[in-house]
C-alpha positions in Angstrom: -46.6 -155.5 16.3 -45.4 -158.1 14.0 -44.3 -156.5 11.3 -42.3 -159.7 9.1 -44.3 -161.1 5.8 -44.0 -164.0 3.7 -44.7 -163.8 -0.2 -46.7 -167.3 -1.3 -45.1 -169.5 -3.8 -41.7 -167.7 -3.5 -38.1 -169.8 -3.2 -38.2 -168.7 0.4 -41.5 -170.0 1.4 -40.9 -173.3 0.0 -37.8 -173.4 1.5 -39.0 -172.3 4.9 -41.6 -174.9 4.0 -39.4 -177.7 3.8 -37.1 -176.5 6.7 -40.1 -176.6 8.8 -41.2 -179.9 7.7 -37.6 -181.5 8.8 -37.8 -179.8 12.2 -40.9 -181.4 12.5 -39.1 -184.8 11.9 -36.3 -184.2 14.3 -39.1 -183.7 16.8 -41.1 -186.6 16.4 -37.4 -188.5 16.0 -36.8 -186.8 19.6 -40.2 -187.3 20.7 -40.8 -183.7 21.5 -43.7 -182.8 19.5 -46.8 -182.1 21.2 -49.5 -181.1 18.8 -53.4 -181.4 18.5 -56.1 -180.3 20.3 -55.5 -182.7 24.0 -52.3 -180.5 23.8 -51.5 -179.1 27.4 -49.6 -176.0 25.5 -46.3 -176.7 27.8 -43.2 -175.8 25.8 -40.2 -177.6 25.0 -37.7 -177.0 27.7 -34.7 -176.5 25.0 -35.3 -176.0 21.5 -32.4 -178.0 19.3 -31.9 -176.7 16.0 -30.0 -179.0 13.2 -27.5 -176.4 12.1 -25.1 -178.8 10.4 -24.5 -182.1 10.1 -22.9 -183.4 13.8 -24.3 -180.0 15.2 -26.6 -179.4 17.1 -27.3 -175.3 19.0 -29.4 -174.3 21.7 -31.3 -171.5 21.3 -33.6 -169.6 23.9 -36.5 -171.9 24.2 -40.0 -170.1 23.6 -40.9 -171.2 27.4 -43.2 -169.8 30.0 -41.3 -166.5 30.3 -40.7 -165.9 26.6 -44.4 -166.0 25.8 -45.1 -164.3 28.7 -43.1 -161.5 27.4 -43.6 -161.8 23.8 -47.3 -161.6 24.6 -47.1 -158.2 26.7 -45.1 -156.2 24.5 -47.0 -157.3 21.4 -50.8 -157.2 22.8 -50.5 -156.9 26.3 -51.5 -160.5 26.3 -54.6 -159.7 24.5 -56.3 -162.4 22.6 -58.4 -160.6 20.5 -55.8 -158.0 19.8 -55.5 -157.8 15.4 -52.6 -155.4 14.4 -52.6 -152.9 11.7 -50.9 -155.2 8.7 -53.7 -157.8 10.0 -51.5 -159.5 12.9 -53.2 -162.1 14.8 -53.4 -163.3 18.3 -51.3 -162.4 21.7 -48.4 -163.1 19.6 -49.4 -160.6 16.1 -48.4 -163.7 14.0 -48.9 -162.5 10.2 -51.4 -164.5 8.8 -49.4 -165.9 6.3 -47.1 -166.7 8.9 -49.7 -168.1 10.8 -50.6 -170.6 7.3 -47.5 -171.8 6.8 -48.1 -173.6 10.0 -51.4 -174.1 10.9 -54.4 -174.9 8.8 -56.3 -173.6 12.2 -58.1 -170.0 12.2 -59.1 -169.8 15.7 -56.7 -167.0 15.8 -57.9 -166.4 19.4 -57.4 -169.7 20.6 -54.1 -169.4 23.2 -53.2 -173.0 22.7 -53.3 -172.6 19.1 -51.3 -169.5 19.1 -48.1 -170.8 21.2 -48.3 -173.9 19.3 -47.7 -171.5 16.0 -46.0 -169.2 17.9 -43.0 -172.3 19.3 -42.8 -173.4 15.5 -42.1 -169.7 14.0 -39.9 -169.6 16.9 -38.1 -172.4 15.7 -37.8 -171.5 12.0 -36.4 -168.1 13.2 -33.6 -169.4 15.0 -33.0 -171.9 12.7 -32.7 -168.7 10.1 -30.1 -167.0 12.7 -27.8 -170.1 13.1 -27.6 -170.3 9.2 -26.9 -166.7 8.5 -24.4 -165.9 11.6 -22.9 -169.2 12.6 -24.0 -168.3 16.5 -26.7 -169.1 18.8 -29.0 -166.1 18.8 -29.7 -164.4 22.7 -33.3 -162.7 23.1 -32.3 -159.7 21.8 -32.0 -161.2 18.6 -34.8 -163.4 18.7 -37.5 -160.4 19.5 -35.7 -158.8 16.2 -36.4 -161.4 14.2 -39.7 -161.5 15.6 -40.7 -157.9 15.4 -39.4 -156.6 12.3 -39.7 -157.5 8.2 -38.2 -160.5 7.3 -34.6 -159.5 6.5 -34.1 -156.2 8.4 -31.6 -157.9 10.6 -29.7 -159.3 7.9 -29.8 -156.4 6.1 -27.9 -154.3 8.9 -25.6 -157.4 9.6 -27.2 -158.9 12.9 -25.2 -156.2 14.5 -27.8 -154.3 17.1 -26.1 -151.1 16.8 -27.3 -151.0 13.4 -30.5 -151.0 13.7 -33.2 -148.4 14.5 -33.6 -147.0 18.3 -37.4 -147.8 18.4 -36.8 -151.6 17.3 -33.3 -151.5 20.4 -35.7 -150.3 22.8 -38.2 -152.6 22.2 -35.8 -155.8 21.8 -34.4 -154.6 24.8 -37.8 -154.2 26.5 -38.5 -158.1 26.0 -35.0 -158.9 27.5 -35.9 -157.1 31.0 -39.4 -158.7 30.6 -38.2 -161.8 29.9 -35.4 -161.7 32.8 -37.6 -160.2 35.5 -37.6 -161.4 39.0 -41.2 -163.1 40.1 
């Protein structure tokens, strides 16, 4: 389960808010946006992220294969699924996650929830380019994903650091994520 929060009204959020409103710029400058309810939920096939001026870093798009596996270790692609802290959809977005991108509530509504899912996505990489410099792989990104906001940093970005349950879980997502069809 989703386990990151965001306080309301902190530094943070409105800087996260900001950040997330010149993303959105870059990709309506790119013409990559694809947003509203006509939206066929197909994913970016790269996602850029502006991590200095000149540069520009690939991370691990959120494609077909990433939600695939996000959503089976988080709900076992359930819909419906709420966690414990009050995480919504296949994804267990926190709900304040959830509002600082979407003034949606159709929590259950798949289209909805990648869509929210791709942005947070976004921000999170965004995050890890600014605090280590590199692009993150999908072990990182499921760390960011599954744990407070700040655990990472906190033990460095360094995966030895961190705690066997959230290893074997981030790891899980990798061999989900890289599985043969």
């Amino acid at each position: 389960m989703k386990r990151s929060s965001v306080r309301i009204g902190s530094r943070e959020t409105a800087a996260r808010l900001i950040g997330i409103a010149a993303l959105w710029l870059v990709c309506v400058a790119a013409g990559a946006q694809q947003t509203g309810p006509n939206a066929t939920g197909s994913v970016i096939a790269a996602t850029n992220i502006l991590a200095a001026p000149g540069n520009i870093i690939k991370a691990p798009a959120l494609d077909s294969k990433r939600l695939f596996a996000l959503g089976m270790i988080e709900t076992g692609n359930d819909d419906t699924e709420v966690g414990a802290a009050g995480e919504v959809s296949r994804y267990q977005i926190h709900p304040t996650v959830w509002k600082a991108y979407s003034q949606r509530k159709d929590y259950q509504n798949t289209q909805a929830a990648i869509q929210v899912a791709q942005q947070h996505w976004t921000w999170l990489t965004e995050y890890f380019v600014e605090k280590t410099g590199r692009q993150p792989n999908d072990f990182d990104m499921y760390v960011l994903w599954n744990t407070k906001f700040g655990y990472y940093a906190r033990r460095g970005f360094t995966p030895g650091r961190l705690a066997a349950s959230v290893r074997d879980r981030a790891n899980r997502f990798v061999n989900l994520v890289n599985r043969k069809l």
